[in-house]
C-alpha positions as CSV (number, residue, x, y, z in Angstrom):
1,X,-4.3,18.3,9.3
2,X,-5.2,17.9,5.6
3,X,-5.7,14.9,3.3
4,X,-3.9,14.4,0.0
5,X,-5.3,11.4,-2.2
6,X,-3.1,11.1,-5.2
7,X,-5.2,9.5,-7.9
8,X,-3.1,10.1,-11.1
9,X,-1.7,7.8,-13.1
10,X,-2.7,5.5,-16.3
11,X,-3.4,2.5,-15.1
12,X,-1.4,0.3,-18.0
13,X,-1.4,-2.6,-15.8
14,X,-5.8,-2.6,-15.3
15,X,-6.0,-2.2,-19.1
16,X,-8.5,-2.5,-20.8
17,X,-10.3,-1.8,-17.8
18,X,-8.8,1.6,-17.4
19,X,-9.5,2.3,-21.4
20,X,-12.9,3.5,-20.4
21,X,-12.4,5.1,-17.2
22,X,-9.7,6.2,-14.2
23,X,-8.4,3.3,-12.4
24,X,-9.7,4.4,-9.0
25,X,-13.2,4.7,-10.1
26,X,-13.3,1.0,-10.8
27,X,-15.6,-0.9,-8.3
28,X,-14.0,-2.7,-5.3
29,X,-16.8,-4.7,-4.8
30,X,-19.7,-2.1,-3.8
31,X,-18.6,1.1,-4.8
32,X,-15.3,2.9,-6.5
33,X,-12.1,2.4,-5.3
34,X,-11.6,6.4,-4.7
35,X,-14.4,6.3,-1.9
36,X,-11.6,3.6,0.1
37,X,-9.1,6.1,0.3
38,X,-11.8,9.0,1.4
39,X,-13.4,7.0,4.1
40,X,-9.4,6.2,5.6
41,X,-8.8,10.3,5.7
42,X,-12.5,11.0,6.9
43,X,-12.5,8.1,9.9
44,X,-9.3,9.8,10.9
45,X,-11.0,12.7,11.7
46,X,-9.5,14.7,7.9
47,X,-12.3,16.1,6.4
48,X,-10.6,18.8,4.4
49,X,-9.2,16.5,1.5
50,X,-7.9,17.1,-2.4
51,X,-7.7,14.8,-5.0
52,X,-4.4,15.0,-7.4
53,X,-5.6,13.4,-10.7
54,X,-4.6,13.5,-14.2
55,X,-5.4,12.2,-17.8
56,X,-8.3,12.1,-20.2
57,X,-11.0,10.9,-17.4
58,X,-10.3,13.4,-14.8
59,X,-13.4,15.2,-14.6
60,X,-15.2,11.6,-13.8
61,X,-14.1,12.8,-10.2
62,X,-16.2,15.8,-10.5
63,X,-19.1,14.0,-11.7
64,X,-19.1,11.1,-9.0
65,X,-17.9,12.7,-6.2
66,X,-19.3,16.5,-6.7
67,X,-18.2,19.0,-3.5
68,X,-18.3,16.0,-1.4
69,X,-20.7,16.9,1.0
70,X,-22.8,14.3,0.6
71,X,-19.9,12.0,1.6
72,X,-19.1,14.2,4.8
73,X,-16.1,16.1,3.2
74,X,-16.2,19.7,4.6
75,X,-14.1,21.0,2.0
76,X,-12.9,18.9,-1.2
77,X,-10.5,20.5,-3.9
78,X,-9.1,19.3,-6.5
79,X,-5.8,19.0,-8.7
80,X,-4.6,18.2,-12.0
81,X,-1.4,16.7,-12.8
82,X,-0.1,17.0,-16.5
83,X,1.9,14.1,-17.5
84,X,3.6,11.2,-16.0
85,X,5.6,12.6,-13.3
86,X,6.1,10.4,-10.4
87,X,4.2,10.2,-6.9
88,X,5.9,13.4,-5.5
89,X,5.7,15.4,-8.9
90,X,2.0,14.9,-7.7
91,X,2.8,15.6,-4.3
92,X,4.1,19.1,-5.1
93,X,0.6,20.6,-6.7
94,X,-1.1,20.3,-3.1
95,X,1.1,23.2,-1.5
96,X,-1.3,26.0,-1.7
97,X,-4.1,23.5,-0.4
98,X,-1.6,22.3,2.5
99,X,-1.3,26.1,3.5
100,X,1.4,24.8,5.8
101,X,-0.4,22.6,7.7
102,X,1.0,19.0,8.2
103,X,-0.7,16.8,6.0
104,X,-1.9,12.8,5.4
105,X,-1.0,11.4,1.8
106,X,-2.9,8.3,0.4
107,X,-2.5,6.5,-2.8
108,X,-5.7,6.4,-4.1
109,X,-5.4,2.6,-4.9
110,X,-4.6,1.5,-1.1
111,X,-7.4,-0.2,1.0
112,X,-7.2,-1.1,4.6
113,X,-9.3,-3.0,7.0
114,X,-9.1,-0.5,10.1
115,X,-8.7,3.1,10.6
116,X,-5.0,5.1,11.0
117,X,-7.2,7.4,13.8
118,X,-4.1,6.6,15.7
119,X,-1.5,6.9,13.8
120,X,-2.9,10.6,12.6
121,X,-3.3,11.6,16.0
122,X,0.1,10.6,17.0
123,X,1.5,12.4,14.2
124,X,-0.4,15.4,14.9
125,X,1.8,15.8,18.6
126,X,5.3,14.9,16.5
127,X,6.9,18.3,17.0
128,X,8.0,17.6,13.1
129,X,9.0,15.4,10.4
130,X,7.4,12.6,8.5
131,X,5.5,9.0,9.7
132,X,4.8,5.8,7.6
133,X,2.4,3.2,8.1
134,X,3.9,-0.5,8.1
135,X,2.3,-3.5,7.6
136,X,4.0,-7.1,7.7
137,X,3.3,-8.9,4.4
138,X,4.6,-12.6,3.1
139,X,6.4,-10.9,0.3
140,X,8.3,-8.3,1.1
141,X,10.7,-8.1,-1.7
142,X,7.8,-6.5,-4.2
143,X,7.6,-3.1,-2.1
144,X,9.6,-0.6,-0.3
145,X,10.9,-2.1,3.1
146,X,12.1,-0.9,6.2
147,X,14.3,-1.4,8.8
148,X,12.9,-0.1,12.3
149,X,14.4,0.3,15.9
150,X,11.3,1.3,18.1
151,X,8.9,3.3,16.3
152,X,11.7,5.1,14.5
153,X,13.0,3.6,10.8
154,X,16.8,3.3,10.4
155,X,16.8,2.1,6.7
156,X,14.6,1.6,3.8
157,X,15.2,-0.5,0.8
158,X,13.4,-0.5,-2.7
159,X,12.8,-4.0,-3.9
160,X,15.4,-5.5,-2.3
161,X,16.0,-9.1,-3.2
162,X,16.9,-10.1,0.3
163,X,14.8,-8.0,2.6
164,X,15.9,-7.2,6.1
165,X,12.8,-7.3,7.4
166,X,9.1,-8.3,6.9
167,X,7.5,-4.6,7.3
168,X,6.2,-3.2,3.7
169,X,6.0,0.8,3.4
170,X,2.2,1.1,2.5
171,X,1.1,4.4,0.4
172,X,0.2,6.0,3.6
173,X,2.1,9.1,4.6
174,X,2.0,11.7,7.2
175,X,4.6,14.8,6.2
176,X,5.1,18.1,7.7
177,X,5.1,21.0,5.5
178,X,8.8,20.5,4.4
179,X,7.7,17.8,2.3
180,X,6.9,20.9,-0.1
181,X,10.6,22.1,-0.6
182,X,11.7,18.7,-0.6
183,X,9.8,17.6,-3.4
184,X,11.2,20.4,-5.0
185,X,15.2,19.5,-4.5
186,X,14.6,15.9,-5.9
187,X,15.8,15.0,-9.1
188,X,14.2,12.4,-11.4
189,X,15.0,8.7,-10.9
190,X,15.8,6.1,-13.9
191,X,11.7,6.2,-14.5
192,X,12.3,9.5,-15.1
193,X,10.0,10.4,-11.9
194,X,10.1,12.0,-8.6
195,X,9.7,9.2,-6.4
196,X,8.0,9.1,-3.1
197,X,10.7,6.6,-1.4
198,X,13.4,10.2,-2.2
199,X,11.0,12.0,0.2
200,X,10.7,9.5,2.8
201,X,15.0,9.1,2.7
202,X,15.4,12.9,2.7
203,X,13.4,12.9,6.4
204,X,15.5,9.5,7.1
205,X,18.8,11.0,6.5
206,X,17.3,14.1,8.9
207,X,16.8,11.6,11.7
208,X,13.1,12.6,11.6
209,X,11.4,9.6,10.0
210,X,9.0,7.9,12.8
211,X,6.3,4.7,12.2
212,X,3.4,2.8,13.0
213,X,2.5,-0.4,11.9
214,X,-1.0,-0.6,10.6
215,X,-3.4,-3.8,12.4
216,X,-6.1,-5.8,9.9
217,X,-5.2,-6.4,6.0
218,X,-4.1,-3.8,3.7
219,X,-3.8,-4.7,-0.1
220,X,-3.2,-2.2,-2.8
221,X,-5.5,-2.6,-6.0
222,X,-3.3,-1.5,-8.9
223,X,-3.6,-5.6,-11.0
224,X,-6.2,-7.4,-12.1
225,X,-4.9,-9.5,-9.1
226,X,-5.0,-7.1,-6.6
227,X,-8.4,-5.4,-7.4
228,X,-10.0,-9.1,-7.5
229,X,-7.9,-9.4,-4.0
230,X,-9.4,-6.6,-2.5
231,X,-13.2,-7.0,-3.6
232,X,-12.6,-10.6,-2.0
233,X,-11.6,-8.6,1.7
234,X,-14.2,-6.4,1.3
235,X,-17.1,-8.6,0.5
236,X,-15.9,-11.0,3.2
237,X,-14.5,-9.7,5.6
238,X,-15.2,-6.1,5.5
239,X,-13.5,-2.8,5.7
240,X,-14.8,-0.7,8.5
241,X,-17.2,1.1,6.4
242,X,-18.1,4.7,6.9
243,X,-21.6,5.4,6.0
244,X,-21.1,6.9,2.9
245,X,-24.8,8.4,2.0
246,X,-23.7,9.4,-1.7
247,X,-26.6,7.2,-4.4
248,X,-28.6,8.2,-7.5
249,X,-30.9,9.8,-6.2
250,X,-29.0,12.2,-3.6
């Protein structure tokens, strides 16, 4: 299995933090926010991973992160995504790199506490199809929720001002390699982008659209608000840290 961080975007809502720089090489409290997203692929056992990136700062990757060796990436690849298409406009450049194997998608602003070890492995026995990571949250009308029977999800909503359930889709995402040629059906939305929430219906109205929920916090880190909350998790209570060797001198 291979790991997909998508790391695009412009960051309007950091500004002017993200004047200067990508939004996920900001610091979450002791190193950039990109190196979250790589520890979650690499403590699942992913170590063949590609960034999708985009904008002005895009070759800050190259300069922080190198081939990735020193962070215990076997192989690291990377992407560029022109413009502002939408989470699977981003999705699509990664085909060649999939190579048809199934694949694990992280938004390169989402931070957990644990590890998805689990969740990848399960995934990797699912004959097919597509898995999201749930996590229960307070309020569940600011993301994507679904509706679940078992581990399987009957229904998800965008936003929805009366939410059926607690369970928050996070931006973690297992696919199969028809996530490629479903990306490429979708049409844009009213934001004029190929959303991610298309992709995960498309596999829903398939019947092929299993779940997990994740255990320990998960916050995104895409405000001022949610950065700040995140350095706080990290500096108190911890994520589970690989040992990432990477440090001026190496």
């Amino acid at each position: 299995m291979k790991g997909i961080i998508l790391a695009g975007g412009l960051g309007t809502r950091l500004r002017p933090l993200t004047l200067v720089t990508n939004k996920h090489l900001l610091p979450v409290y002791d190193r950039p926010m990109i190196y979250y997203p790589i520890e979650c692929l690499l403590n699942a056992g992913i170590d063949e991973i590609m960034i999708v990136t985009g904008g002005e700062h895009a070759g800050d990757f190259l300069k922080l992160l190198r081939n990735g060796k020193q962070l215990g990436i076997k192989h690291l690849a990377y992407a560029y995504q022109e413009g502002e298409g939408g989470i699977a406009d981003a999705l699509k450049l990664a085909e060649d790199f999939a190579d048809g194997e199934k694949i694990c998608v992280v938004l390169g602003d989402n931070i957990i506490e644990g590890n998805i070890k689990k969740a990848a492995g399960d995934f990797f026995t699912q004959k097919s199809g597509a898995k999201l990571l749930l996590k229960e949250v307070p309020d569940p009308e600011r993301f994507g929720v679904a509706l679940v029977s078992g581990d399987s999800i009957v229904e998800i909503e965008e936003k929805p001002a009366e939410p059926k359930s607690n369970l928050a889709v996070t931006g973690i995402y297992f696919y199969d390699n028809d996530v490629f040629s479903i990306c490429q059906k979708l049409k844009p939305s009213g934001r004029g982008e190929l959303e991610i929430t298309d992709v995960n219906n498309a596999y829903l109205k398939r019947g092929d659209l299993t779940s997990e929920v994740l255990e320990g916090w998960w916050t995104d880190a895409g405000t001022h608000e949610s950065l700040y909350r995140a350095a706080t998790l990290v500096a108190t209570g911890g994520a589970n840290h690989l040992e990432l060797t990477a440090s001026a001198e190496a």
